[in-house]
PAPA-656398 format. One record per residue: x, y, z of N, C-alpha, C in turn. Coordinates in steps of 0.2 Angstrom, whole numbers, padded with zeros to 4 digits, always signed. Layout:
residues N
XYZXYZXYZ;...
END
This chain:
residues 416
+0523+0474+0060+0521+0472+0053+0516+0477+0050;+0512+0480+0056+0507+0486+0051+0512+0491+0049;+0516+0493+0055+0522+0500+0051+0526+0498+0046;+0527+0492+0044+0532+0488+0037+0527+0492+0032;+0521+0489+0032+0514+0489+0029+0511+0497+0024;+0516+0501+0031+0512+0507+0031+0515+0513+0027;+0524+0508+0024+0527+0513+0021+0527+0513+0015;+0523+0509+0010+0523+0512+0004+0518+0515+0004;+0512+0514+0008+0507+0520+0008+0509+0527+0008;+0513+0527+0016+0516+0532+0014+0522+0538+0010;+0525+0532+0007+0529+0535+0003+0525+0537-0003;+0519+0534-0004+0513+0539-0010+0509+0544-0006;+0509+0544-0001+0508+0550+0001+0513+0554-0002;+0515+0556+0001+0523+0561+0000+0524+0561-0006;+0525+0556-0013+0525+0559-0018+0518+0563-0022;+0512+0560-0016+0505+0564-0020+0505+0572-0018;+0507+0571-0012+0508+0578-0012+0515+0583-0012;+0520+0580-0014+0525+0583-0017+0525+0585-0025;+0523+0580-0026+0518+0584-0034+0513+0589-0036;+0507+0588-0029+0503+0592-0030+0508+0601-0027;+0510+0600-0024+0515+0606-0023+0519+0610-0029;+0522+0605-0035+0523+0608-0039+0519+0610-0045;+0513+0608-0044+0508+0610-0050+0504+0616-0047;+0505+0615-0039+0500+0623-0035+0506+0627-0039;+0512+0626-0039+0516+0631-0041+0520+0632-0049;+0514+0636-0054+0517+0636-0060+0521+0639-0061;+0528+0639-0062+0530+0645-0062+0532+0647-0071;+0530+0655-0073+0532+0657-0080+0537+0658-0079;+0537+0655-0088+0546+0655-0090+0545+0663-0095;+0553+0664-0092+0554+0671-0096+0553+0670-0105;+0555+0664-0108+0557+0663-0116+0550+0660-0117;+0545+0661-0113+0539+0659-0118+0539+0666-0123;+0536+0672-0119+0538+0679-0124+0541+0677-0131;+0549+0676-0131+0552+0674-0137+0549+0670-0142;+0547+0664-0137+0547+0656-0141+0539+0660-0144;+0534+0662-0143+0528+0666-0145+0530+0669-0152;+0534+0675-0151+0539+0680-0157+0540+0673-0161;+0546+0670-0162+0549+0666-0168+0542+0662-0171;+0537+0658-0166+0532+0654-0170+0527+0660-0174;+0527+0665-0173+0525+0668-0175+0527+0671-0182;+0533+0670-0181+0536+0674-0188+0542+0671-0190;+0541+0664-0190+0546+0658-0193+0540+0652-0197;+0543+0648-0199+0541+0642-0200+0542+0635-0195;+0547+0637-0192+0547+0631-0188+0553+0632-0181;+0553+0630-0176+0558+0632-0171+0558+0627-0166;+0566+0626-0165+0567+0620-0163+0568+0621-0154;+0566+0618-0150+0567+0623-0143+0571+0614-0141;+0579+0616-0137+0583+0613-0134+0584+0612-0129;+0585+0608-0126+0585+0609-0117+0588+0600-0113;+0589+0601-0108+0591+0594-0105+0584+0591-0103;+0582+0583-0100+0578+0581-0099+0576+0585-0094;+0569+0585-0091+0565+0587-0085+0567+0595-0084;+0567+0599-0091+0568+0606-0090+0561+0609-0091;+0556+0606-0093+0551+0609-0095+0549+0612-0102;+0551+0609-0105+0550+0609-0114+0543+0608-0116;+0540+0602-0113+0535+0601-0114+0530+0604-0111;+0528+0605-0106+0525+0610-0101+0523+0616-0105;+0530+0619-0106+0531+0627-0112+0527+0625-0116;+0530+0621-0121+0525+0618-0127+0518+0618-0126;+0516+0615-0123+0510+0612-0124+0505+0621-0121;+0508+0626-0116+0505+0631-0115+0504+0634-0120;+0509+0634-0125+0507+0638-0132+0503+0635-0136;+0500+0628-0136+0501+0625-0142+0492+0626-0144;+0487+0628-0143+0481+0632-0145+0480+0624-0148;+0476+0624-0154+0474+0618-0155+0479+0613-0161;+0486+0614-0157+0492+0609-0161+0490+0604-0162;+0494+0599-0165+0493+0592-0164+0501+0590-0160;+0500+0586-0154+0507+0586-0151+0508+0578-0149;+0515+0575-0154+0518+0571-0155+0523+0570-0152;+0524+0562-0147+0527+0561-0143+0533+0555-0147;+0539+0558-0149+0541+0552-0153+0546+0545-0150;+0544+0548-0141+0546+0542-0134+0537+0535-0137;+0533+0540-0140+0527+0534-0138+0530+0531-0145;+0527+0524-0145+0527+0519-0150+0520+0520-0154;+0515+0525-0153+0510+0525-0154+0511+0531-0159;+0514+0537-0156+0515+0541-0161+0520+0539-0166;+0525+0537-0165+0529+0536-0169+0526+0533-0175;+0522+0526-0174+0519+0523-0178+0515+0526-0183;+0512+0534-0180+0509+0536-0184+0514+0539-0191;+0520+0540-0188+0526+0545-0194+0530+0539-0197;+0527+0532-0200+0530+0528-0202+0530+0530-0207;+0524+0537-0211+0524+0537-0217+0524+0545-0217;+0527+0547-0213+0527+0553-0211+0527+0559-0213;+0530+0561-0222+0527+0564-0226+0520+0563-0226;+0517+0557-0228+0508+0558-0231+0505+0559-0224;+0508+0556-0218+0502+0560-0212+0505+0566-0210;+0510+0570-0213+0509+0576-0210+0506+0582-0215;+0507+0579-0220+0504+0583-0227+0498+0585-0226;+0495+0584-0221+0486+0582-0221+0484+0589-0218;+0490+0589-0213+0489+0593-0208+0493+0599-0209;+0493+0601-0213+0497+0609-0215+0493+0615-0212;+0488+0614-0210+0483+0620-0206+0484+0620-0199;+0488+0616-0195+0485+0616-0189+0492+0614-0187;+0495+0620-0182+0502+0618-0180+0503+0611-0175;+0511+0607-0178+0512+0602-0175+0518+0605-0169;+0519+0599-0164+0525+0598-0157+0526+0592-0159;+0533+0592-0161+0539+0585-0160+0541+0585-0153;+0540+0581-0150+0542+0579-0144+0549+0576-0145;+0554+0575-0144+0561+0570-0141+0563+0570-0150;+0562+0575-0153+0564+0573-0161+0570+0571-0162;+0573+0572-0159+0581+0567-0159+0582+0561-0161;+0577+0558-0158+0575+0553-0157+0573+0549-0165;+0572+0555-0170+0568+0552-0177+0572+0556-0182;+0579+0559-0183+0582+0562-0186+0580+0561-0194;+0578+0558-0195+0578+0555-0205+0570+0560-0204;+0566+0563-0201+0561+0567-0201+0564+0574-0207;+0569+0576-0203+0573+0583-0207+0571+0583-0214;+0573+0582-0218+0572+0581-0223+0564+0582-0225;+0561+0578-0223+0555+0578-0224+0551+0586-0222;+0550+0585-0215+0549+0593-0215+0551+0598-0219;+0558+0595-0221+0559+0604-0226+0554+0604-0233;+0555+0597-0234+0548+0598-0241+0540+0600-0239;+0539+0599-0232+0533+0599-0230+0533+0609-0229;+0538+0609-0227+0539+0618-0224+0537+0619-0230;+0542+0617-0235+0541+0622-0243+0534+0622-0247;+0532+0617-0245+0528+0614-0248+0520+0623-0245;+0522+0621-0238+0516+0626-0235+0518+0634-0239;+0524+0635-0237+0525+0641-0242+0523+0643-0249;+0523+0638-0250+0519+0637-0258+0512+0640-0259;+0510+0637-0252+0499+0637-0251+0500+0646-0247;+0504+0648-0248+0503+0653-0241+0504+0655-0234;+0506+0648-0231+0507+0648-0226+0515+0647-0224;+0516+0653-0220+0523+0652-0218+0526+0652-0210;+0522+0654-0206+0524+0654-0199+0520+0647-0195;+0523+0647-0190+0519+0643-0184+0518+0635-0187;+0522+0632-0192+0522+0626-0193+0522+0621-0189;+0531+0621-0185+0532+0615-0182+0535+0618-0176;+0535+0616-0171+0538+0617-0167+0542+0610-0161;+0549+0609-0164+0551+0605-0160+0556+0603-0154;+0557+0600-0150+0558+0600-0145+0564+0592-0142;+0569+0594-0141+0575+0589-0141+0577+0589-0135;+0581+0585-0132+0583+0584-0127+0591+0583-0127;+0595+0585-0135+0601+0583-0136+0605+0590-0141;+0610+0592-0142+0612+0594-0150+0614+0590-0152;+0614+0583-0150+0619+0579-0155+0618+0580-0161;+0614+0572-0165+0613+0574-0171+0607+0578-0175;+0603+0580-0169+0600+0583-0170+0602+0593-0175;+0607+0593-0169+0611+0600-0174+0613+0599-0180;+0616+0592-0183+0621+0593-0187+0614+0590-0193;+0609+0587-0191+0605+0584-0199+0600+0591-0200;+0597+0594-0192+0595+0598-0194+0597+0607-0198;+0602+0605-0196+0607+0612-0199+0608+0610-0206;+0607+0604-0208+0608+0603-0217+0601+0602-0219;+0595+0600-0216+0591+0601-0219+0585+0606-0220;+0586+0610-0215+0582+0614-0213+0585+0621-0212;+0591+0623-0214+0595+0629-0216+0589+0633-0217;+0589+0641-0215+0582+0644-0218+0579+0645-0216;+0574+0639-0211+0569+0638-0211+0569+0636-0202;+0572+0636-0202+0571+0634-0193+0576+0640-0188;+0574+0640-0181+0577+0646-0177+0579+0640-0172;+0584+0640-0168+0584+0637-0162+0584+0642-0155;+0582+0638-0151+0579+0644-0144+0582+0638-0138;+0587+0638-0133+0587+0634-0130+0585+0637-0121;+0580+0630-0120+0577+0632-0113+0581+0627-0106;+0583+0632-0103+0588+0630-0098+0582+0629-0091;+0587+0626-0085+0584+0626-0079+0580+0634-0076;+0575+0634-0072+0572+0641-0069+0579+0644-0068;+0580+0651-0068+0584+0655-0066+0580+0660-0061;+0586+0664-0057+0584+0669-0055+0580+0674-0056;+0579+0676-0061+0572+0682-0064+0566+0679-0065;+0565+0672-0062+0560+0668-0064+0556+0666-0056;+0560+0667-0053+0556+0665-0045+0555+0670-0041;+0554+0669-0033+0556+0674-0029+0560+0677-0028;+0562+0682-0023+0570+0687-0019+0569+0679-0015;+0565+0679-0010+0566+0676-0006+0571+0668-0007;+0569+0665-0012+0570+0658-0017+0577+0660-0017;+0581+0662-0022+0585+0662-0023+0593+0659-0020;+0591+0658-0015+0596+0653-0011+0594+0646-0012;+0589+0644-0012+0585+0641-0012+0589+0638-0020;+0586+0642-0025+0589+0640-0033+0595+0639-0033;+0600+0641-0031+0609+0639-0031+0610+0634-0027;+0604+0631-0022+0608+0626-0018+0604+0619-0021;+0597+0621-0024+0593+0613-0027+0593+0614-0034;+0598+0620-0038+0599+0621-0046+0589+0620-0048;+0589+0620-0054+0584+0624-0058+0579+0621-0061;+0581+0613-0060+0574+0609-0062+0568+0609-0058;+0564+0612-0062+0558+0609-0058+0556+0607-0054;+0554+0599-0055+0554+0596-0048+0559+0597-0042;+0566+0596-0045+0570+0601-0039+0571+0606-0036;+0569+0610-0038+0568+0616-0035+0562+0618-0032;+0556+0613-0036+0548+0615-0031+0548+0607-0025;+0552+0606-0024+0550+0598-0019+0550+0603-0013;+0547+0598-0007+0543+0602-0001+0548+0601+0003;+0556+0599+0003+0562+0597+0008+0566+0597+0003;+0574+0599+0005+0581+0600+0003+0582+0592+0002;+0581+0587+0008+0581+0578+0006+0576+0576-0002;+0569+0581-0001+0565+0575-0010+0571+0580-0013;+0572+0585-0014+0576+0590-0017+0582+0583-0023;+0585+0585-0015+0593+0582-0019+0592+0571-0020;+0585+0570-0017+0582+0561-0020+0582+0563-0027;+0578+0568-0028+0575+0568-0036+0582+0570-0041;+0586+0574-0038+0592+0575-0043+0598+0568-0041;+0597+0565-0037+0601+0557-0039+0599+0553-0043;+0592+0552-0041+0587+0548-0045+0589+0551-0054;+0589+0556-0054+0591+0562-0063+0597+0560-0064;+0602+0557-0060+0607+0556-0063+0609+0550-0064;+0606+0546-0059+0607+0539-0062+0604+0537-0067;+0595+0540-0069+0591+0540-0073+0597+0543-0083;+0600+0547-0079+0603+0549-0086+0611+0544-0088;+0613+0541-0083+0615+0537-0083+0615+0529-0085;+0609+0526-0084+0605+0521-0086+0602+0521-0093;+0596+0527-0092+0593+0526-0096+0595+0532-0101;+0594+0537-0103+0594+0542-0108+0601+0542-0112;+0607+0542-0110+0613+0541-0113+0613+0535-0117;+0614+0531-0116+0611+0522-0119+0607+0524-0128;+0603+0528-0125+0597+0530-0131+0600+0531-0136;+0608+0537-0135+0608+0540-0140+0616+0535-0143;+0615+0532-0142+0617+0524-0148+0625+0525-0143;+0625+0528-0136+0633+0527-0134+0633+0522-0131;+0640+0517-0129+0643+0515-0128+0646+0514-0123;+0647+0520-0119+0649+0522-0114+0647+0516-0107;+0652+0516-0102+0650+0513-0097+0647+0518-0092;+0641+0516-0088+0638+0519-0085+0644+0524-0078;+0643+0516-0077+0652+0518-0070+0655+0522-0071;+0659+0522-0078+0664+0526-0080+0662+0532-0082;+0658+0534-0084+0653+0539-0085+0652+0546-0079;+0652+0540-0074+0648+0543-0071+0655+0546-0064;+0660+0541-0063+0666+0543-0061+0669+0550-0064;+0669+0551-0070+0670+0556-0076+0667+0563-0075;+0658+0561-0073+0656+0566-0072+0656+0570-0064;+0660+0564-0058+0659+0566-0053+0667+0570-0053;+0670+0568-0056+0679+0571-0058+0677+0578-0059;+0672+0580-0066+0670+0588-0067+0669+0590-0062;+0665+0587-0057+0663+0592-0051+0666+0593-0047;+0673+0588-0045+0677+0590-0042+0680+0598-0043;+0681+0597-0049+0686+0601-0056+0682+0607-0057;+0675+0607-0053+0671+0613-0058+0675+0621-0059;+0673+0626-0063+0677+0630-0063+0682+0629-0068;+0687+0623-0067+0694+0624-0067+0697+0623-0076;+0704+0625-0076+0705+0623-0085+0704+0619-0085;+0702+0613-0093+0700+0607-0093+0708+0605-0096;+0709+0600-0092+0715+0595-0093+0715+0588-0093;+0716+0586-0103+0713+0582-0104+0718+0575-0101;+0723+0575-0101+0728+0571-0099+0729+0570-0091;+0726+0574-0087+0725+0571-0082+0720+0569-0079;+0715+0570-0085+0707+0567-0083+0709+0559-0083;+0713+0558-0090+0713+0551-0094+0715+0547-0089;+0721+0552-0086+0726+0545-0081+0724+0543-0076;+0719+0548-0072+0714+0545-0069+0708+0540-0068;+0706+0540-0076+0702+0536-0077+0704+0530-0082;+0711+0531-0082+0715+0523-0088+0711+0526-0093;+0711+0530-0097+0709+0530-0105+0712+0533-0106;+0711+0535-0114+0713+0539-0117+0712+0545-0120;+0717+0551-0121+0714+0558-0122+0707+0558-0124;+0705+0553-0132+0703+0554-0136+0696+0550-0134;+0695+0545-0129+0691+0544-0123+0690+0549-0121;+0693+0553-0117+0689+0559-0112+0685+0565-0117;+0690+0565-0123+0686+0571-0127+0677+0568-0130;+0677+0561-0132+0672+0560-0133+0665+0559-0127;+0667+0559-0122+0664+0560-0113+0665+0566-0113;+0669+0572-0114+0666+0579-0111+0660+0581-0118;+0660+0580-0124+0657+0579-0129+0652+0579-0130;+0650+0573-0124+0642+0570-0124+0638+0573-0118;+0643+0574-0114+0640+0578-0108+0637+0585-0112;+0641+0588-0114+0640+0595-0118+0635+0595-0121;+0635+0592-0125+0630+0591-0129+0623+0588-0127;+0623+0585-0122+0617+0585-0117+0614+0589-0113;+0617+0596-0113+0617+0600-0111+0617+0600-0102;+0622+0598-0099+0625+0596-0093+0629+0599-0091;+0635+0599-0094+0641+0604-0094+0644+0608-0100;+0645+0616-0096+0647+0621-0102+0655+0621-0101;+0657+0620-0108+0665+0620-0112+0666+0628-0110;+0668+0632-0106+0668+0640-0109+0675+0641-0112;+0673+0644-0118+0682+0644-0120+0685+0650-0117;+0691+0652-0120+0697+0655-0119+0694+0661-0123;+0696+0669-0121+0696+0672-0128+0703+0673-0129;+0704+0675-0136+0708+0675-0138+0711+0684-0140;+0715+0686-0141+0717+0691-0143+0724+0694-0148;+0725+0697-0149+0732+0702-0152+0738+0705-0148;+0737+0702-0142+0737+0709-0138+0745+0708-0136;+0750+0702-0139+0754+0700-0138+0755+0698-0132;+0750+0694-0127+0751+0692-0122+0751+0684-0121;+0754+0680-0118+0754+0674-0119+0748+0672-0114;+0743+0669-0118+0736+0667-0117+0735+0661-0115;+0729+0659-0109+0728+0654-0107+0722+0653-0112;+0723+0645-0117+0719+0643-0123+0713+0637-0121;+0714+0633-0115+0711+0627-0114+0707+0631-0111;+0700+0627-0113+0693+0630-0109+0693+0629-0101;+0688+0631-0100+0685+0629-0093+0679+0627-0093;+0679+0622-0087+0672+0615-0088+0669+0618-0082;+0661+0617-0084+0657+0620-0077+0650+0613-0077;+0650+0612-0073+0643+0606-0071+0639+0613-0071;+0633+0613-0077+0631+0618-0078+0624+0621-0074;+0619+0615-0071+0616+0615-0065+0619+0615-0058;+0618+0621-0055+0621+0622-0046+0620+0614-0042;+0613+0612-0044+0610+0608-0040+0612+0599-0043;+0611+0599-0050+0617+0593-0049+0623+0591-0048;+0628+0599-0051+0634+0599-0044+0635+0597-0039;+0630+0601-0034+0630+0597-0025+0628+0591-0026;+0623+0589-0029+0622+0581-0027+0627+0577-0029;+0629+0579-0037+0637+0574-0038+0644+0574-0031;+0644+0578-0027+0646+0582-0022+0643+0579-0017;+0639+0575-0016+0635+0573-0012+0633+0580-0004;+0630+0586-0008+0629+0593-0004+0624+0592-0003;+0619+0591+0000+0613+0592+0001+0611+0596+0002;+0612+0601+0007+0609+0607+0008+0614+0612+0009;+0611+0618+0010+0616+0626+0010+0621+0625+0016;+0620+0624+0022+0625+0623+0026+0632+0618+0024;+0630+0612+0023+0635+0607+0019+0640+0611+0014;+0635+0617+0009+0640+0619+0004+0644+0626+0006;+0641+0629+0011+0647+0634+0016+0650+0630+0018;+0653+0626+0018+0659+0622+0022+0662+0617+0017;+0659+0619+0011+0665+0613+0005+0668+0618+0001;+0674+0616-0001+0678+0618-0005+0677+0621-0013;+0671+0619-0014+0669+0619-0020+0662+0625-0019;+0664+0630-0015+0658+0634-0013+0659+0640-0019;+0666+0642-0017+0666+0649-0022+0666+0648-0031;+0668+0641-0032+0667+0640-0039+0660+0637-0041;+0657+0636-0035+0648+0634-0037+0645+0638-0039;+0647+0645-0034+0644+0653-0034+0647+0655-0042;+0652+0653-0043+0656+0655-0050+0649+0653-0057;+0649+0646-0055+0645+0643-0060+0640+0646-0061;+0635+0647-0055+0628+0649-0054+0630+0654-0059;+0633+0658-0055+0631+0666-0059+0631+0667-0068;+0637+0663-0071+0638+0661-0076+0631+0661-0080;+0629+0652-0077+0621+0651-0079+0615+0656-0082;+0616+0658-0078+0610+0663-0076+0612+0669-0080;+0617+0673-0081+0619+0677-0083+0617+0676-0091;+0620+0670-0095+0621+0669-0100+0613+0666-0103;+0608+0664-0099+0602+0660-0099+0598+0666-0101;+0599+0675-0098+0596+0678-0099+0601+0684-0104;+0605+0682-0107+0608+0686-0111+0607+0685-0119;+0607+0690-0123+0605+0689-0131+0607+0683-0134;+0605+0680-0138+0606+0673-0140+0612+0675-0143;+0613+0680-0146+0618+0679-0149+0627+0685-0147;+0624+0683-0141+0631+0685-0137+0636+0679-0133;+0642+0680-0137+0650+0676-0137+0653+0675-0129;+0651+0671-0127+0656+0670-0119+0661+0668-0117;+0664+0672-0116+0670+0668-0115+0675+0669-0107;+0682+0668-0105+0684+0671-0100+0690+0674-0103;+0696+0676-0099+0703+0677-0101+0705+0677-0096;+0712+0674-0099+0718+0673-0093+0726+0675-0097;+0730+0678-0094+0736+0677-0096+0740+0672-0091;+0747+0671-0094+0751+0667-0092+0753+0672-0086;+0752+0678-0086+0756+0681-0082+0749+0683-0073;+0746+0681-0076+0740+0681-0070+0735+0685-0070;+0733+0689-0077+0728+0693-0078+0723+0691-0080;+0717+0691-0076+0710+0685-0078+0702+0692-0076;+0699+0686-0080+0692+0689-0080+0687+0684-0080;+0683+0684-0075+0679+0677-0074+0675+0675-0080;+0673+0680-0082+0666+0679-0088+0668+0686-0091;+0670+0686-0102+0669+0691-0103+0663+0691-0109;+0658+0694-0110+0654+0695-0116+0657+0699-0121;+0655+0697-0127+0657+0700-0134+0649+0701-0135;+0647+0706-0134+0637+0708-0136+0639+0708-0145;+0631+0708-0146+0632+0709-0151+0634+0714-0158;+0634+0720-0153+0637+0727-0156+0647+0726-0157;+0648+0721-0154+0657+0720-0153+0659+0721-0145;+0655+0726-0142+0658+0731-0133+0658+0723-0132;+0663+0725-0127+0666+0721-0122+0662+0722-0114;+0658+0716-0111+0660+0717-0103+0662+0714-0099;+0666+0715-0098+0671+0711-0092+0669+0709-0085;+0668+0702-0081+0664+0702-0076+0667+0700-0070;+0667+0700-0066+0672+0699-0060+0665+0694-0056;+0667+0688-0054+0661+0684-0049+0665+0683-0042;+0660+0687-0037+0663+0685-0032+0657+0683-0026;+0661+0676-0021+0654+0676-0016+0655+0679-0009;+0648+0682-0007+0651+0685-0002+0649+0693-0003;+0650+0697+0002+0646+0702+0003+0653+0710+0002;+0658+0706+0000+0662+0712+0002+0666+0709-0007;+0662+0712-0012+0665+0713-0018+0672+0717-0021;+0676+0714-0020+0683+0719-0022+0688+0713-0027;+0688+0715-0032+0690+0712-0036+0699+0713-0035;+0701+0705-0039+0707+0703-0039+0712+0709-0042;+0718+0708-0042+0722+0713-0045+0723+0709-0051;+0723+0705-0054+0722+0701-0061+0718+0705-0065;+0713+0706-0061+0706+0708-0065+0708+0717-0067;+0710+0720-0064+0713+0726-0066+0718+0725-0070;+0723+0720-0070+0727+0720-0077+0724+0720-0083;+0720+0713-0082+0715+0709-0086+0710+0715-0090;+0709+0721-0088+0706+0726-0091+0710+0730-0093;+0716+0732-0092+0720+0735-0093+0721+0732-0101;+0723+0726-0103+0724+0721-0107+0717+0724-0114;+0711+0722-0110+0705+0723-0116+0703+0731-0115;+0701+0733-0111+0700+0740-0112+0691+0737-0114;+0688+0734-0108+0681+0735-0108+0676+0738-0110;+0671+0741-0114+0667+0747-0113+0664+0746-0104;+0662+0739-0101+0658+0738-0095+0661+0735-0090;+0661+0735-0083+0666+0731-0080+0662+0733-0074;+0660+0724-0069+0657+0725-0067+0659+0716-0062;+0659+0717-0056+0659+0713-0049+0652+0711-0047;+0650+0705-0048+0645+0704-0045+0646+0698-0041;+0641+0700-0035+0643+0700-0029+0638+0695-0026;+0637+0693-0019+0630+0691-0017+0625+0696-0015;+0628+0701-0013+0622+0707-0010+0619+0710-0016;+0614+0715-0011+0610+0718-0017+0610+0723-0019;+0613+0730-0017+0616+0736-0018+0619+0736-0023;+0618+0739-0027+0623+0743-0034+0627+0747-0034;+0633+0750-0033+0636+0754-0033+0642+0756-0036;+0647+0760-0033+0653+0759-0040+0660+0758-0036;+0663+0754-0039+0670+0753-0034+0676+0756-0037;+0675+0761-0043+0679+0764-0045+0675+0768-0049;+0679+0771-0055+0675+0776-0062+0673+0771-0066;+0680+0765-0066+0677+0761-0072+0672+0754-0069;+0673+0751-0063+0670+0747-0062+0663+0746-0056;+0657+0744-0058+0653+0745-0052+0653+0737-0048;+0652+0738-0044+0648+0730-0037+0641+0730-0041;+0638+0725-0043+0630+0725-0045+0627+0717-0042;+0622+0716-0042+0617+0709-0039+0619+0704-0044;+0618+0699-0044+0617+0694-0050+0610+0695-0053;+0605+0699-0049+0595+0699-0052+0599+0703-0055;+0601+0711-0053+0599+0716-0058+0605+0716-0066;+0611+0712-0065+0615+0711-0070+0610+0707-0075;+0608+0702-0073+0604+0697-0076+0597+0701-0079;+0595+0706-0074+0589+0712-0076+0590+0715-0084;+0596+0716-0083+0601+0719-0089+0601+0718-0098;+0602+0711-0093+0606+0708-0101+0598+0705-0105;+0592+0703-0100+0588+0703-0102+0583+0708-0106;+0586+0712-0103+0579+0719-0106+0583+0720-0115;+0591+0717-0115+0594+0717-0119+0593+0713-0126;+0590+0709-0122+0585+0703-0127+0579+0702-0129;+0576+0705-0125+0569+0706-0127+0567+0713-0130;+0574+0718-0132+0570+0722-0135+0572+0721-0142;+0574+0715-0144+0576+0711-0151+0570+0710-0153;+0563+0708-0150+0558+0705-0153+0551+0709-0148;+0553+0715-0145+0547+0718-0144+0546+0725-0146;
END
């Protein structure tokens, strides 16, 4: 009876101090630098992200004497019943939208409120919000607030944000927060089940869908199977009894919740018969293996889903720290000429990126077609070691840090 007794005590033990272990460990995000630059020299900037990424946390380290609104509370909301005349008040003192999705008929408002400040002189550091979705959020706020607003999207920790040592660690518990600072690979992959039935149950629901949990969630454990692969939408269907136009609206929401990336095809002139249908990645490493039911790094060297995990990871990471406004894509011909990852920067150059796991980087014969095809300016194998070196004239072996080093120093010298 006393040891029955003893276990919700101690199951709050273990959560007081798996918590106190993440807040011993603050870790800086590299996009605060950014998100500082735009408030500073916009009116208003909306920052993106899936739940439990840390938006809020960000927010709130910048926000000096904001006024920050949580539009999950019924107490704030309350307050934007009249939401023009309470915000009107306060044109001096930067505001945070918290879950603004969640209040889409605000748009509008803000843009009179934004013009209105311009009017008095003030033009920067207005508002600063914070979503957990594109949904409708992109399409009201792209019609009401043209101009006047920047989007900056914050993803899971990456690699250039923790240790050397960590980084097995990040590909095997992916990027959340709590999942990546719990005190065992077990709270690890508890907290990311618990996230997914959580977005399951509750958060999906929220946004007026329909959808069956079950169904849902069979769908999203299918991607995982599938991660990597072309999306095929009629084989997804048959397996699930729906139809196309069913599946299109479930990869949609996923996407758009920012869980899984569509990477498309690129396209070309080049008279080659081209593979058109994108590719689906579960865009967190670490909710992958738990849909995968992977729990730790050992489990994941022995599943089949090893090298298109490592495909993914690198992906994430690469594109997390690369110019916002750099075009990703891959390419395939029909004839077997492919490129894991190719970027279009923003100057137009091309680089072409070969993902490989594993210590010994030697790229497919595809992939020299495949370059043969675009004619690159950059062409580059990343690999899991950490040496740099060249595997030819045109192509080098590089780290996933220092490619990732790269494309970052790429971005920040846009606003330093």
């Amino acid at each position: 009876m006393q040891a029955a007794e003893d276990e919700p005590l101690k199951g709050n033990i273990l959560a007081i101090m798996d918590l106190a272990s993440i807040i011993a460990r603050m870790i800086g995000r590299l996009l605060k630098k950014e998100l500082e630059y735009r408030l500073a020299n916009l009116p208003a900037v909306v920052l993106l992200g899936p739940r439990q990424v840390g938006k809020t946390t960000l927010a709130l380290q910048l926000s000096g004497d904001a006024l920050y609104l949580d539009l999950e509370s019924e107490q704030d909301r309350s307050r934007l019943e009249e939401a023009e005349l309470y915000l009107s008040t306060r044109l001096q003192r930067p505001v945070i939208l918290d879950e603004v999705h969640r209040q889409p008929g605000l748009f509008p408002v803000l843009r009179g409120l934004i013009d209105q400040a311009r009017r008095e002189g003030k033009r920067t550091n207005l508002y600063l919000l914070l979503g957990s979705a594109s949904l409708d959020l992109l399409r009201q706020s792209g019609e009401s607030l043209a101009g006047r607003v920047s989007y900056l999207e914050l993803t899971p920790f990456t690699i250039l944000e923790i240790r050397s040592e960590e980084r097995m660690s990040l590909w095997v518990r992916g990027g959340f927060p709590e999942s990546f600072l719990s005190r065992t690979d077990a709270l690890s992959d508890m907290w990311r089940r618990d996230f997914i039935r959580t977005y399951l149950e509750r958060e999906i629901p929220q946004f007026g869908s329909r959808i069956s949990g079950t169904m849902l969630r069979r769908f999203w454990t299918m991607l995982a199977h599938l991660q990597g692969e072309l999306h095929n939408a009629a084989h997804l269907a048959r397996n699930l009894g729906v139809d196309g136009k069913t599946v299109a609206s479930y990869l949609d929401l996923l996407v758009d919740l920012f869980l899984v990336r569509r990477l498309p095809a690129y396209h070309t002139n080049a008279g080659k018969r081209l593979v058109r249908s994108p590719r689906i990645y579960i865009r967190d490493s670490g909710v992958l293996h738990s849909l995968l039911a992977i729990p730790d790094h050992d489990t994941l060297l022995s599943h089949p889903v090893l090298g298109a995990s490592w495909e993914g990871f690198v992906i994430e990471n690469l594109l997390a720290h690369a110019p916002a406004d750099v075009q990703p894509f891959f390419y395939r011909t029909a004839g077997g000429a492919e490129i894991d990852l190719l970027l279009v920067l923003p100057d137009g150059k091309l680089w072409a990126i070969e993902i490989k796991h594993g210590l010994k980087p030697r790229p497919e014969k595809g992939f020299y077609s495949a370059c043969d095809d675009l004619k690159p300016d950059r062409q580059f194998v990343v690999y899991s070691g950490d040496e740099r070196y060249p595997l030819s004239r045109e192509i080098e072996a590089i780290s996933l840090t220092e490619l990732s080093r790269m494309l970052l120093e790429m971005r920040e010298a846009a606003f330093s």
